[in-house]
ROSE-4610 file (N, C-alpha, C; in Angstrom, 1 decimal, always signed):
// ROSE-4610
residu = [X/X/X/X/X/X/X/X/X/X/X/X/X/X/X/X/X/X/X/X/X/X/X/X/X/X/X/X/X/X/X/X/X/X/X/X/X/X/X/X/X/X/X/X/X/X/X/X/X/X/X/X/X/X/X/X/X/X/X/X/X/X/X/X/X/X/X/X/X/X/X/X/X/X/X/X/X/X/X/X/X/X/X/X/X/X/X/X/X/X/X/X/X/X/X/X/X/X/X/X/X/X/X/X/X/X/X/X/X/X/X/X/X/X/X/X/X/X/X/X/X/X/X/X/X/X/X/X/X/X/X/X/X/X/X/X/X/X/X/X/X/X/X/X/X/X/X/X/X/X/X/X/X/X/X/X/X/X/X/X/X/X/X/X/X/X/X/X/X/X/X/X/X/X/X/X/X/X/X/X/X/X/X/X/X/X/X/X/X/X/X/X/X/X/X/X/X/X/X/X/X/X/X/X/X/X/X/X/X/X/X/X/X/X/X/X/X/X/X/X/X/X/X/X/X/X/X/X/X/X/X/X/X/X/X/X/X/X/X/X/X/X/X/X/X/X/X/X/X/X/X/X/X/X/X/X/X/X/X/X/X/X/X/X]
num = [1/1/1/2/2/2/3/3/3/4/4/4/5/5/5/6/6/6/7/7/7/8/8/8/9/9/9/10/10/10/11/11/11/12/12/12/13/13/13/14/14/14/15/15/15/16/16/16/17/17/17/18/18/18/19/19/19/20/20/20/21/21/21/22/22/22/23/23/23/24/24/24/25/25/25/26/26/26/27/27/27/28/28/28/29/29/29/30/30/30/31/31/31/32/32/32/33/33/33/34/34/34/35/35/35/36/36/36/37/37/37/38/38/38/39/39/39/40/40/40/41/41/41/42/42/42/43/43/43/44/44/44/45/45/45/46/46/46/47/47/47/48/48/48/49/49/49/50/50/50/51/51/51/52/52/52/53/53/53/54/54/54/55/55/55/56/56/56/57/57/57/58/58/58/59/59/59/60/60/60/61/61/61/62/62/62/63/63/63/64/64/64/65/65/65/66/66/66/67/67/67/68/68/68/69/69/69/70/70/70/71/71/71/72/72/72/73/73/73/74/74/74/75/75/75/76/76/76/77/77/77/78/78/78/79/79/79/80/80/80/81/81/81/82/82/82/83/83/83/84/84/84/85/85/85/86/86/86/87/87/87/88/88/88]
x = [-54.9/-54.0/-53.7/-53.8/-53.4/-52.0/-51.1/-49.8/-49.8/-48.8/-48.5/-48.3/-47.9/-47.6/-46.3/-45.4/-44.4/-43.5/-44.6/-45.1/-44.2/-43.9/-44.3/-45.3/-45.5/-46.2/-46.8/-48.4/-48.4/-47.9/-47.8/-47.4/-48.4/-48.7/-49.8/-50.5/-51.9/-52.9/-52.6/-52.2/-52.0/-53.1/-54.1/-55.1/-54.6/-55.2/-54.9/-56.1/-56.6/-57.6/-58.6/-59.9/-61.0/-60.8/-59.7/-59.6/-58.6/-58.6/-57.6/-56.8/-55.5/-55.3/-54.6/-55.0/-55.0/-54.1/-52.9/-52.4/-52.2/-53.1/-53.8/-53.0/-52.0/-51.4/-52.2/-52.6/-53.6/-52.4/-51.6/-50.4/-49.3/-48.2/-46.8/-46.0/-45.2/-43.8/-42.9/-42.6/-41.8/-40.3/-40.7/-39.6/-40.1/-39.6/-39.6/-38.9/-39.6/-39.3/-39.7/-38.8/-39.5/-40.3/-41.4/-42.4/-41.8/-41.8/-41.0/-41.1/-41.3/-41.4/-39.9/-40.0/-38.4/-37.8/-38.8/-38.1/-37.5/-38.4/-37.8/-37.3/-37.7/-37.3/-38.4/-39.8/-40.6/-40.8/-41.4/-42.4/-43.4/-44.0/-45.2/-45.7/-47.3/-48.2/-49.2/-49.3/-50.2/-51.3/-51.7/-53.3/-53.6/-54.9/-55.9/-55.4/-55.6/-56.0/-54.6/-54.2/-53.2/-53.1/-52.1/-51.4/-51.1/-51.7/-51.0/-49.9/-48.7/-47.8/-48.0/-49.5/-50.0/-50.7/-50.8/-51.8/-51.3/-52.0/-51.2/-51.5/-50.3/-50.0/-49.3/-49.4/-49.3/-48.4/-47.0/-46.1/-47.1/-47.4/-48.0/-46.9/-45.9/-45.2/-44.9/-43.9/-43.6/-44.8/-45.9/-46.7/-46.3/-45.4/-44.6/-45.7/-46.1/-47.2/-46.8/-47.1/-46.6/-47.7/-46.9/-47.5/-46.5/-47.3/-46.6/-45.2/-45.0/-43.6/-42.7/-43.1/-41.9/-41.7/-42.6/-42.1/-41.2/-41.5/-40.8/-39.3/-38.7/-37.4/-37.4/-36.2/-35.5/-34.0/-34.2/-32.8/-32.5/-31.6/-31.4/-30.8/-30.9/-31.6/-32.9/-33.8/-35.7/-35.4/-35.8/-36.1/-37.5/-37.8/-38.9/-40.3/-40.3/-41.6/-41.6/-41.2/-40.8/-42.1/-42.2/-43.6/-43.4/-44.4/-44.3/-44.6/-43.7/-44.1/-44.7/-46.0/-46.6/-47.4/-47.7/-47.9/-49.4/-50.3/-52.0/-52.4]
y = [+34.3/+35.2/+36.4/+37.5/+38.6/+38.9/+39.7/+40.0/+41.8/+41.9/+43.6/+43.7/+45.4/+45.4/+45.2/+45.0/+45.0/+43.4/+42.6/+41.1/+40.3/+41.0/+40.4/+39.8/+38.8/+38.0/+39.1/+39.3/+40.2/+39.6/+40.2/+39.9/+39.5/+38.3/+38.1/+39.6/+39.2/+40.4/+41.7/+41.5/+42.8/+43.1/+43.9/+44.2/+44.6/+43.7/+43.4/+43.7/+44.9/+45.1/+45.2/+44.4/+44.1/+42.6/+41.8/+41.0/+41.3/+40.4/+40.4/+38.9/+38.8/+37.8/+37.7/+36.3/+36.6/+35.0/+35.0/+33.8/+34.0/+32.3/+32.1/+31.1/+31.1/+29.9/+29.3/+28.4/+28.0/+28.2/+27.7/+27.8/+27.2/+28.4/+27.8/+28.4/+27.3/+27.2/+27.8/+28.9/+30.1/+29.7/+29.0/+29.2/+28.2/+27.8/+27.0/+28.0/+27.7/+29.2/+27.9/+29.1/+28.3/+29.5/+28.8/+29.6/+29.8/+30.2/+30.3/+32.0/+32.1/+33.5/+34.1/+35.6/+36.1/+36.4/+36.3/+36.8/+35.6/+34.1/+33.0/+32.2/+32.3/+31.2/+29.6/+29.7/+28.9/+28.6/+27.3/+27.0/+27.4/+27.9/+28.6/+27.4/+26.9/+26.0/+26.9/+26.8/+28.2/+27.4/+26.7/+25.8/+25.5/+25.1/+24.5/+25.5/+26.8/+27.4/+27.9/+28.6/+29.4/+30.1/+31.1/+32.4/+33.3/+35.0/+35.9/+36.3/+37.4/+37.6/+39.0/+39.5/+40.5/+40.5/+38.8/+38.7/+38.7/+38.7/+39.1/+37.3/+37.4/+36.0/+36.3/+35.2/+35.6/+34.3/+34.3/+33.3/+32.7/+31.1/+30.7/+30.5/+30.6/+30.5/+31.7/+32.9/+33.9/+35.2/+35.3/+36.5/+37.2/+37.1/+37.3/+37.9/+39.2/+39.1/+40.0/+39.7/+40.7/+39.9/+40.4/+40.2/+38.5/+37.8/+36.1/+37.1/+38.0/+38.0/+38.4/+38.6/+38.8/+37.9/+36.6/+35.5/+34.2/+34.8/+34.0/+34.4/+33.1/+33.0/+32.1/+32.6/+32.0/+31.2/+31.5/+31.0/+29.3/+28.8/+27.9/+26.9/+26.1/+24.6/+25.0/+25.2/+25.0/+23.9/+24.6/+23.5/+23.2/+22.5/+21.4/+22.5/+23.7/+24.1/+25.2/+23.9/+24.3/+24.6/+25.2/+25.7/+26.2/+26.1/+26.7/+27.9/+28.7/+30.0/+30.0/+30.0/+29.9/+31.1/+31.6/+32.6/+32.1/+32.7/+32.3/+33.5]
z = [+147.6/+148.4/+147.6/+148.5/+147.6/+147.8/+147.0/+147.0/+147.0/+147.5/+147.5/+146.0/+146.2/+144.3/+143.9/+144.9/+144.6/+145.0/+144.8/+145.3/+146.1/+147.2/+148.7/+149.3/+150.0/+150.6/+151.9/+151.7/+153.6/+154.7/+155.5/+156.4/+157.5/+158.5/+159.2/+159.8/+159.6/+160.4/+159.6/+158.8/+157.6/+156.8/+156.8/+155.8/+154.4/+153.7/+152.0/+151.1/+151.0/+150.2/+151.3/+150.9/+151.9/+152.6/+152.8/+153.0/+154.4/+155.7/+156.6/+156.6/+157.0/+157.0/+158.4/+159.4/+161.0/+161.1/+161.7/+161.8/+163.3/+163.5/+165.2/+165.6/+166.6/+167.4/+168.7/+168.9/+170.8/+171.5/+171.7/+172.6/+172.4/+172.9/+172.4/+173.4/+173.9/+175.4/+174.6/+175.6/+175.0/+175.6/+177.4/+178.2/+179.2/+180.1/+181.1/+182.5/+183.5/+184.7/+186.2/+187.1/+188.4/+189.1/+189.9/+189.7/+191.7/+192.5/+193.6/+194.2/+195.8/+196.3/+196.1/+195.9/+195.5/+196.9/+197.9/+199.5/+200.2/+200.3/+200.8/+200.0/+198.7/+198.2/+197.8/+198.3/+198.9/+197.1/+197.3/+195.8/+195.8/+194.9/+194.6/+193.7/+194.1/+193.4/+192.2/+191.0/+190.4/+190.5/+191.2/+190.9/+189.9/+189.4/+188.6/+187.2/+187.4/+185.9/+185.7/+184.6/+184.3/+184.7/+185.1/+185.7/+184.3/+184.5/+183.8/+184.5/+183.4/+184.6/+185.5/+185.2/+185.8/+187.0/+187.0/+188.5/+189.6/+191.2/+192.2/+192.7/+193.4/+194.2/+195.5/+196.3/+197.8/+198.0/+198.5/+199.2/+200.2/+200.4/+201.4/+202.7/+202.7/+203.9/+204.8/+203.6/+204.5/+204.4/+203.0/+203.5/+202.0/+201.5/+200.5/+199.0/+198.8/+198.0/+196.7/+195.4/+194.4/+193.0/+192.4/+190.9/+190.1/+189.6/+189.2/+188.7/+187.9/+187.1/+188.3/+189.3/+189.9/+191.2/+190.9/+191.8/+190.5/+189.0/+188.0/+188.1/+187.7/+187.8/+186.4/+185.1/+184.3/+184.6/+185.6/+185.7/+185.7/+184.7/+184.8/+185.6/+186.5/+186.0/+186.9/+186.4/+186.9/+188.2/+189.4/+190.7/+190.1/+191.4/+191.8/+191.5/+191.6/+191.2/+189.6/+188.5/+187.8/+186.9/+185.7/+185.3/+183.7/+183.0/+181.3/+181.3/+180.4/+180.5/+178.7/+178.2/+177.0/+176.5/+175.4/+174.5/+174.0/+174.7/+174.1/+173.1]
């Protein structure tokens, strides 16, 4: 491991010479959210794969269409279409 010169430890993904050092997490629950339309209120199912919070999603009851972060709700206590919000 290399050290600065004034011997601090780098800091992850910090270039140290010709060497990089990259500290990789697979995934980690940041938060717990209810995943739910912001107009009725409806549960939203995110299917099979993972949701960004950039993607667009569509309320199946009222029509209700926007982007996942703004059908996410933190608010505590998480209903019935409750969901992990995790950091890849």
């Amino acid at each position: 491991m290399a050290f600065h010169r004034d011997g601090a430890d780098p800091i992850g993904g910090e270039r140290v010479g010709r060497t990089h050092q990259e500290i990789r997490v697979r995934s980690r629950v940041v938060a717990a959210a209810t995943l739910a339309c912001p107009r009725c209120d409806a549960p939203i199912a995110p299917g099979d794969r993972p949701l960004t919070p950039a993607e667009h999603i569509q309320c199946p009851f009222c029509g209700e269409a926007g982007r996942v972060r703004d059908f996410l709700s933190l608010a505590a206590p998480t209903r019935a279409a409750h969901v992990e919000i995790r950091i890849r």
